[in-house]
TIGULO-681622 format. One line per 3 residues: their letters; for each residue x, y, z of C-alpha. Coordinates in nm, 2 decimals, decimal comma, padded with zeros to 4 digits, m for minus. Layout:
BEGIN
A) X Y Z; ... $
//
This chain:
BEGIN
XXX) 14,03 11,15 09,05; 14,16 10,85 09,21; 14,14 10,48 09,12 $
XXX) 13,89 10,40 09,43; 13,65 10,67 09,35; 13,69 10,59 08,96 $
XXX) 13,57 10,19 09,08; 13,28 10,35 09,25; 13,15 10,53 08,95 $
XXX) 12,93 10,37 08,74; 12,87 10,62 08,46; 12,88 10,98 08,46 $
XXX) 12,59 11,25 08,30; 12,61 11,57 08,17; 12,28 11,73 08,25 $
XXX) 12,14 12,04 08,08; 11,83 12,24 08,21; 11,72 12,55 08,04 $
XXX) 11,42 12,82 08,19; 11,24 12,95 07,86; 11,04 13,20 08,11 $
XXX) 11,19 13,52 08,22; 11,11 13,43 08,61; 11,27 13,21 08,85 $
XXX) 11,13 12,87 08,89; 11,24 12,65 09,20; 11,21 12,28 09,26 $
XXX) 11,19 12,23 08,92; 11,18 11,85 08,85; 11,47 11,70 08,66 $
XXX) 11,40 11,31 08,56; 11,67 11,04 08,41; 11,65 10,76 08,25 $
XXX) 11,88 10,51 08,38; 12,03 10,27 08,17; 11,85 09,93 08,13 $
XXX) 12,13 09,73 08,15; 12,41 09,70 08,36; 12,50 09,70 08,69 $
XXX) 12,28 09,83 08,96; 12,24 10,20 09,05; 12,21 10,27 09,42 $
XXX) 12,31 10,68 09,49; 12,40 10,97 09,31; 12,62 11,22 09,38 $
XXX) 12,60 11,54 09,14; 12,94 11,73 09,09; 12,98 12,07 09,28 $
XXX) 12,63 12,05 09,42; 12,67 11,83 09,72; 12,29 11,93 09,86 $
XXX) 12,07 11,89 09,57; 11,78 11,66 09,62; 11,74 11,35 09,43 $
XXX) 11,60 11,00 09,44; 11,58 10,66 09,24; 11,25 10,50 09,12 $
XXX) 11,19 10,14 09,06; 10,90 10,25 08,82; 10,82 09,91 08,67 $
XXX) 10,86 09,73 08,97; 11,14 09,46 08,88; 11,36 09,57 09,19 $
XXX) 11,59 09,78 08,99; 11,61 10,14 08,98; 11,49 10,29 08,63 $
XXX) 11,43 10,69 08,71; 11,66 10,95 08,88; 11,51 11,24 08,97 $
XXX) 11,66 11,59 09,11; 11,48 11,87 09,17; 11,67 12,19 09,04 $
XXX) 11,63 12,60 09,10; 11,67 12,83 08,80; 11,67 13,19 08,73 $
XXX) 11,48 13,34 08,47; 11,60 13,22 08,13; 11,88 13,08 08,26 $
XXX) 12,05 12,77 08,14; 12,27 12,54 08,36; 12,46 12,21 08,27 $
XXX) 12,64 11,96 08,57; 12,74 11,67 08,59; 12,56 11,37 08,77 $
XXX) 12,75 11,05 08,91; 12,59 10,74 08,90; 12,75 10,49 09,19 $
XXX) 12,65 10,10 09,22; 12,76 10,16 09,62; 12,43 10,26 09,81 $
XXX) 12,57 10,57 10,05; 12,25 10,74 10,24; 12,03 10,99 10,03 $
XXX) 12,03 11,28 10,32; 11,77 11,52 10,12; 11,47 11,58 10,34 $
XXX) 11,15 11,41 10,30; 10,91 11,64 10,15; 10,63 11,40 10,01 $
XXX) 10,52 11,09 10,13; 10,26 10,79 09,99; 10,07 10,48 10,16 $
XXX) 09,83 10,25 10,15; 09,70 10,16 10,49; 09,42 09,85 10,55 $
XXX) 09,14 09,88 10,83; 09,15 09,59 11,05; 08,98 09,56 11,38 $
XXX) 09,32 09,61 11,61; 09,28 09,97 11,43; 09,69 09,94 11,37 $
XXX) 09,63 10,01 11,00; 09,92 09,81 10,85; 10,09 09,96 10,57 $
XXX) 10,03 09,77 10,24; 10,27 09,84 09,92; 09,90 09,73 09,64 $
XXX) 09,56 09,58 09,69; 09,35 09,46 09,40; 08,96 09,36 09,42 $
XXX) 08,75 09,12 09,15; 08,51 09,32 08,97; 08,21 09,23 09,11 $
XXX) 08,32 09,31 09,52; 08,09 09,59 09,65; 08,16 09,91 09,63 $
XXX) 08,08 10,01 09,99; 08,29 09,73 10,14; 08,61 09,83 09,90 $
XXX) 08,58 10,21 10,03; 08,56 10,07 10,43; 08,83 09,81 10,38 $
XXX) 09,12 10,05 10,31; 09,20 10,28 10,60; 09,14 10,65 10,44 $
XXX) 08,91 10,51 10,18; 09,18 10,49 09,93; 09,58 10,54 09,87 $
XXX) 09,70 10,86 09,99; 09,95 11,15 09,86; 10,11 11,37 10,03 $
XXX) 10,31 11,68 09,94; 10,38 11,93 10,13; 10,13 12,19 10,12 $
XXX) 09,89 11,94 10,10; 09,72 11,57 10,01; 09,48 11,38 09,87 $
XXX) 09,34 11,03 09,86; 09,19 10,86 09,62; 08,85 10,65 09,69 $
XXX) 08,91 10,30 09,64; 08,58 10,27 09,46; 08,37 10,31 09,15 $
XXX) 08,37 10,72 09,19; 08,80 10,70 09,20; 08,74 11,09 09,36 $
XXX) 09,02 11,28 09,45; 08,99 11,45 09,81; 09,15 11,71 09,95 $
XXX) 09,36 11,76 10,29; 09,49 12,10 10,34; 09,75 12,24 10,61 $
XXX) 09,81 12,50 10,80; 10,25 12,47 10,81; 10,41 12,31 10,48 $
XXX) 10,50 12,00 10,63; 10,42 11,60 10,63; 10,22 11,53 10,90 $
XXX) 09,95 11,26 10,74; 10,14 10,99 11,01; 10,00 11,24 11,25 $
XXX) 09,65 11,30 11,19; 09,55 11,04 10,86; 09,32 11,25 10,72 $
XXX) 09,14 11,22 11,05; 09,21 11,56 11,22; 09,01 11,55 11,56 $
XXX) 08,95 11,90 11,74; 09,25 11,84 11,94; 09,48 11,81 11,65 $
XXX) 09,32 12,13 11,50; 09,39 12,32 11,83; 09,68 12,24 11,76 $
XXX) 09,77 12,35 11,43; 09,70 12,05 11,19; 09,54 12,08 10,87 $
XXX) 09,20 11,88 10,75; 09,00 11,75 10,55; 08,84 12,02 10,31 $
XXX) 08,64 11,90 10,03; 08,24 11,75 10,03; 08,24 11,61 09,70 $
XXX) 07,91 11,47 09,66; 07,85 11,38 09,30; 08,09 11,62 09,19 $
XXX) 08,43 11,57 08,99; 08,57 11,68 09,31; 08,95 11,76 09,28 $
XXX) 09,05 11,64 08,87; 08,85 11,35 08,95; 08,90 11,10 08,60 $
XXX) 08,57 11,01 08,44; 08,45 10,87 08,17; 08,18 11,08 07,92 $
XXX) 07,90 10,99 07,73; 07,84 11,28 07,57; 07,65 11,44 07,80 $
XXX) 07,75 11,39 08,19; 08,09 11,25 08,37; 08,03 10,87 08,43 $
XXX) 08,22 10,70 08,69; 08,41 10,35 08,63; 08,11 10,11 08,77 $
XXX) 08,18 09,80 08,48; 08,54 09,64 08,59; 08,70 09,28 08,61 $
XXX) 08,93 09,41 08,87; 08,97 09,71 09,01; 09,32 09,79 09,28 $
XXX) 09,61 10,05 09,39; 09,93 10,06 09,44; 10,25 10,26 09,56 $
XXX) 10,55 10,32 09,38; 10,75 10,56 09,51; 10,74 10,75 09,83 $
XXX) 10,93 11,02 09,89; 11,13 11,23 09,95; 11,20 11,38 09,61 $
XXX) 10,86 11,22 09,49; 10,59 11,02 09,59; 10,35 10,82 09,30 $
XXX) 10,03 10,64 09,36; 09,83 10,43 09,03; 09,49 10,32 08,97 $
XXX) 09,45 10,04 08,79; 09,13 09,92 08,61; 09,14 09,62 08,39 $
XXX) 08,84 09,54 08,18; 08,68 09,84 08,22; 08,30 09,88 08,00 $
XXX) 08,33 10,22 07,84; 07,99 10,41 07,79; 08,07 10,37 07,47 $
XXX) 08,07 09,97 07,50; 08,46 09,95 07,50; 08,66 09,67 07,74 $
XXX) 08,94 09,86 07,86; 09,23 09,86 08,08; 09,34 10,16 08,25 $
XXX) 09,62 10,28 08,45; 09,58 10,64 08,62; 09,93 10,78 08,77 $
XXX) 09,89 11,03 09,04; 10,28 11,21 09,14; 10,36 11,52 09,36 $
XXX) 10,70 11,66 09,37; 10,86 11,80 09,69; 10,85 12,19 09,71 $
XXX) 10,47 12,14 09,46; 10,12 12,29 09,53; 10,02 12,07 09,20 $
XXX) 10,01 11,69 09,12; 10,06 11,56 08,82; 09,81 11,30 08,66 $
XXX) 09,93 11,03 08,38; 09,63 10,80 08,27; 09,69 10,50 08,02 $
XXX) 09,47 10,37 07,83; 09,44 10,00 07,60; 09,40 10,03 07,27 $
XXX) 09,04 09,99 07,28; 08,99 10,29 07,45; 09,20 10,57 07,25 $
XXX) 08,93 10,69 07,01; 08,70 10,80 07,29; 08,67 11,12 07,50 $
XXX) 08,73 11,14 07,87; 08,67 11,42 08,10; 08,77 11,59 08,44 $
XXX) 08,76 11,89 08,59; 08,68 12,13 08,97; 08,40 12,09 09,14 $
XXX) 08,16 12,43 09,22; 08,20 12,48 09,62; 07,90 12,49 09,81 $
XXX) 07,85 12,81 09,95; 08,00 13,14 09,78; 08,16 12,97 09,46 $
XXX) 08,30 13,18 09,20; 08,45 12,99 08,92; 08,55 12,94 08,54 $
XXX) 08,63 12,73 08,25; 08,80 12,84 07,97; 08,83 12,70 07,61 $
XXX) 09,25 12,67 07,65; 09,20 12,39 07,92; 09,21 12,61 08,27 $
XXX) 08,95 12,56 08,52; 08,92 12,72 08,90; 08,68 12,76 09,14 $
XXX) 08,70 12,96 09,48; 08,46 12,89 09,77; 08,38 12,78 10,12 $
XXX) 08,20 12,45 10,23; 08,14 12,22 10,54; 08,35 11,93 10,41 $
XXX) 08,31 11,72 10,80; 07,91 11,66 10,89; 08,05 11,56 11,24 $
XXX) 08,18 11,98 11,32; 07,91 12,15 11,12; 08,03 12,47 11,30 $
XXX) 08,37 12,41 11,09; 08,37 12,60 10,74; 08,70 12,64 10,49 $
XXX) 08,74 12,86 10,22; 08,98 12,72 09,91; 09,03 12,70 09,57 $
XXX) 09,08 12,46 09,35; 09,24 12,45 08,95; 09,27 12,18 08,64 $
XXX) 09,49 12,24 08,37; 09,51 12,02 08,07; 09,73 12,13 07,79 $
XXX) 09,75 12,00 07,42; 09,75 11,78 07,29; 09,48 11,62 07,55 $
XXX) 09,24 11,92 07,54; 08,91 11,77 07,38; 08,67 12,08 07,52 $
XXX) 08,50 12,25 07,78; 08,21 12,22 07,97; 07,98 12,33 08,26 $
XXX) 07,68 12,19 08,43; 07,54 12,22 08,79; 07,83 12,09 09,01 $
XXX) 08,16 12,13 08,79; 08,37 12,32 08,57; 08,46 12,02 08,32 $
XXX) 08,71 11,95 08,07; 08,71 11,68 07,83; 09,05 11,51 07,74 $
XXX) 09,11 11,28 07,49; 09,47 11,01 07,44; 09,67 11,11 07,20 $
XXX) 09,85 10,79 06,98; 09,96 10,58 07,22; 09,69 10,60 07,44 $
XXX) 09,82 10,88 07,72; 09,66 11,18 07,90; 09,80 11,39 08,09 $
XXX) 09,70 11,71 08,36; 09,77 11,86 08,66; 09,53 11,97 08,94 $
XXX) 09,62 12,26 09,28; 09,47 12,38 09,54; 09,54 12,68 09,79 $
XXX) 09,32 12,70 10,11; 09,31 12,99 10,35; 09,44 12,81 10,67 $
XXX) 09,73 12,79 10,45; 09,98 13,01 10,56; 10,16 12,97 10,23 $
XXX) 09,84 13,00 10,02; 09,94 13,22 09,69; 09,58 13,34 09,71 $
XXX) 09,33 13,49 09,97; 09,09 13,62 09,73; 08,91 13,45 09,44 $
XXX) 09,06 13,72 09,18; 09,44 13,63 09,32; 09,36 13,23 09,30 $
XXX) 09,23 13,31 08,94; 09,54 13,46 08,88; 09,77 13,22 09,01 $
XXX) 09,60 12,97 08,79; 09,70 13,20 08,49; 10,07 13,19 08,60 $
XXX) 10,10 12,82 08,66; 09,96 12,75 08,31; 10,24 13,00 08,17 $
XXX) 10,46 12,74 08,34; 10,30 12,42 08,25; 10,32 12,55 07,85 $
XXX) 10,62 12,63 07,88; 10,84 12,34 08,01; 11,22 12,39 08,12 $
XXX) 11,41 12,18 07,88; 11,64 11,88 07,99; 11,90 11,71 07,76 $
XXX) 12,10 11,42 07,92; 12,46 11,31 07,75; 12,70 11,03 07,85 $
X) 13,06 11,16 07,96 $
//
């Protein structure tokens, strides 16, 4: 190696990723922690794999970089080690784009400028929060799909679903006119109503979801977008429990290039880590076939008319929750959802992942309620059984 790349090298890793399942998983993601101190890590170049994807997260916001993540394709039961080189130079990161995040304000030139967090007092009304952000809330975008979340009390998670996998939010904003859909664009696909809608968080009081009405300040934020990742939070500070707790709460919402699923991270004070919590799917309106089972799966399969303004307009889809242990506090079902009810372990975490197929997908795994059911059962396999990552120092 010679001296000018050694000066360019700022440490080097020797990663080692290991598939416990006998099939083949792709895009599988492989996260870092990158040393706290030191100087500055600005690209990555990983030895004898010139084209893997990667990307470097300022996670906590102090203008550093903290995570790497690569995404990674393994056989079944394979193990593989290589080496990653961390540089202080910033050279371009040439993996395509595959996710993307914003926030984007309404204003009256309608240019929706792009906005990086936005934070409102507890007592602003809930009405005029939902109309003052441009899509109602920050949005997520993988590429199969993406969802926003409403920047209100409910915090739902709705549902955009395509036709090509692709980013094309820029395009359309969740606001696919005819034209658009003549023309191959995805749309808008859930009515959520009351519901829990897509893993929608809630709060439980024993009986019924509640949403998060009691705050001193309610906001969102971006922290990564693309192309390897994209991550949105929702934070709630001061939040009245239904069980009379003051809590903060910080909900984390990722998607991972080459995903169908999103991964959600909630974190709680310590006032609120005795309590139960739920989420869940939301029954579709017309034709819904569904389940919850006590090992923390939930799916549903149905059509609906999610845009009032082309009643004509139906979609079918399907939607799934799966929350492993050690979060899995019970089941549920009433009227409108297939529930599950999570509770923090020690430190106050949660954590689940939500998908969705639709048939104008024309990558959908499913087009059938039994093959969507399924599905569901294989991506649990996968989320119980992790690939395993060790990280050494050269």
């Amino acid at each position: 190696m010679s001296s000018s790349v050694i000066s360019a090298l700022l440490l080097s890793l020797t990663v080692n990723v290991s598939n416990p399942l006998p099939e083949p998983r792709t895009n599988v993601p492989v996260v870092v922690s990158l040393p706290a101190r030191g100087e500055q890590v600005r690209s990555v170049t990983v030895a004898g794999k010139p084209g893997i994807p990667w990307q470097l997260d300022d996670l906590d916001l102090d203008g550093r970089a903290d995570e790497l993540v690569l995404l990674v394709d393994l056989k079944g039961g394979a193990s593989e080690s290589f080496v990653v080189n961390l540089s202080p130079r910033e050279t371009p990161n040439t993996t395509v784009p595959g996710t993307a995040a914003y926030i984007k304000l309404n204003d009256k030139n309608k240019k929706h400028p792009r906005i990086t967090a936005i934070t409102f007092p507890g007592d602003a009304v809930n009405l005029q929060m939902y109309n003052s952000i441009y899509g109602h809330g920050a949005v997520l975008e993988g590429q199969y799909s993406a969802v926003r979340v409403y920047m209100d009390n409910r915090q739902s998670v709705d549902l955009y679903a395509k036709n090509t996998p692709r980013l094309e939010l820029e395009t359309t904003g969740f606001y696919t006119t005819r034209e658009q859909l003549a023309e191959g664009y995805g749309r808008d696909i859930l009515w959520a109503g009351k519901s829990v809608a897509l893993a929608s968080f809630r709060g439980w009081d024993g009986s019924e979801p509640v949403t998060i009405d009691s705050v001193s300040s309610r906001g969102q934020r971006v922290i990564a977008s693309g192309p390897v990742r994209s991550i949105i939070e929702v934070i709630d500070r001061g939040w009245i429990t239904p069980a009379g707790k003051n809590v903060d709460m910080t909900q984390r919402y990722t998607v991972y290039s080459g995903h169908r699923d999103y991964e959600v991270d909630v974190k709680l004070s310590t006032s609120g880590r005795g309590a139960t919590y739920c989420t869940g799917v939301q029954k579709l309106l017309i034709d819904n076939e569904g389940f919850v089972n006590t090992s923390g799966l939930a799916g549903s399969w149905g059509s609906n008319v999610p845009d009032k303004g082309m009643p004509e307009l139906t979609d079918t889809l399907g939607l799934g929750i799966c929350v492993t242990p050690p979060y899995l506090a019970g089941t549920r079902e009433d009227d409108v959802n297939y529930l599950t009810l999570i509770r923090p372990v020690s430190d106050g975490t949660i954590k689940y992942h939500f998908t969705s197929t639709a048939l104008r997908d024309s990558a959908t795994p499913a087009r059938t309620s039994k093959e969507w059911f399924d599905y569901l059962n294989r991506w649990q396999r996968e989320l119980r059984n992790p690939v395993k990552v060790t990280v050494t120092r050269r």
